[in-house]
N, C-alpha and C positions, 0 to 999 in steps of 0.2 A: 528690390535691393535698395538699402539705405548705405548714403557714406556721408558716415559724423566725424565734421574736422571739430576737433578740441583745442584752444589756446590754454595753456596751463603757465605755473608758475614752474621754472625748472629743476626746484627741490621738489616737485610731488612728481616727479617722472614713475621711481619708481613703486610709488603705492598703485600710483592708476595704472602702471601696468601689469601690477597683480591682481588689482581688481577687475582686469580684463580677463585676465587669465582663468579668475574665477568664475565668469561669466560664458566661459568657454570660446571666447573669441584667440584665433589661434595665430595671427598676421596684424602686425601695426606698419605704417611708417612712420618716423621720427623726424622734425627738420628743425633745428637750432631756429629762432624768428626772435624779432624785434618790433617793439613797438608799442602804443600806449592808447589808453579811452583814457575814462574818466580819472584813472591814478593821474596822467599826463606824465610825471614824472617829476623829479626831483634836485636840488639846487647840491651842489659836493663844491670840496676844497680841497686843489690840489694846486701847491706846492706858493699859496697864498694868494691864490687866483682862484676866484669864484665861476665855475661852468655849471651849464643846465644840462642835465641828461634826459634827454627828452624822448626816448628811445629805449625802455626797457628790456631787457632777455626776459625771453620767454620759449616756450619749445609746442612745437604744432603738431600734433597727435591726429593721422587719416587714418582709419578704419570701413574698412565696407563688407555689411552683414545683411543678412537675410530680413525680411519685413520683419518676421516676427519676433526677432533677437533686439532690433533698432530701441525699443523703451529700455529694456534690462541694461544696454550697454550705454546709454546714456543717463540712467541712476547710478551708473558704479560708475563711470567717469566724475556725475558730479559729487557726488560722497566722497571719492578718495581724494579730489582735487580741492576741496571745499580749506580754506583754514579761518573764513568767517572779518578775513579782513579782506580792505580792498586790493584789487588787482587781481583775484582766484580766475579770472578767467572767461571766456565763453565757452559755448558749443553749439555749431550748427550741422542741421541736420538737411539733406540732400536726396531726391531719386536719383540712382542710377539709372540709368537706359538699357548698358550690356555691357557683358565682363569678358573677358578672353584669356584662359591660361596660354601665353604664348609658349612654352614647353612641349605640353599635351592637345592643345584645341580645345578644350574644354570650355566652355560658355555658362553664361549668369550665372547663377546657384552652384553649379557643380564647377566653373573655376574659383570660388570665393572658398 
């Protein structure tokens, strides 16, 4: 089992979650995130006071799939996420070790 976290920009939430959906990944979690690489971030004015926002929103997409699903849902991640300027994002990719439906008992593959 693979688990690809995604940093995205939080306007493409919902294309890459259709593009997941097309990939047949059936389970995301979402978590609102902050923060910056090489964008770093940018200089604003408010209220004629110059601040640095050096902490952009961005939103952090986990998913965990099967080995052989892990390439597919990390081409539709970056295609739908992609807008070809800076800040689109990362994706890293992970083994898992073991999965547990806590509901059912279900384990690896058949809890995912």
């Amino acid at each position: 089992m693979k688990k690809i976290e995604a940093i995205i920009k939080p306007f493409k939430l919902d294309e890459v979650k259709e593009a997941l959906h097309e990939v047949g990944v059936s389970g995301i979690t979402v978590t609102e995130a902050k923060g910056f690489g090489r964008q770093k971030g940018h200089t604003e004015l408010y209220r004629g006071a110059e601040y640095v926002v050096d902490f952009l929103p961005k939103v952090k997409l986990e998913v965990v799939v099967a080995d052989d699903q892990a390439e597919r849902v990390v081409e539709a991640i970056a295609a739908a996420a992609q807008t070809g300027r800076i800040g689109d994002g990362k994706i890293f990719v992970s083994t898992i070790d073991s999965a547990l439906r806590i509901r059912t008992g279900e384990k690896d593959d058949a809890a995912i």
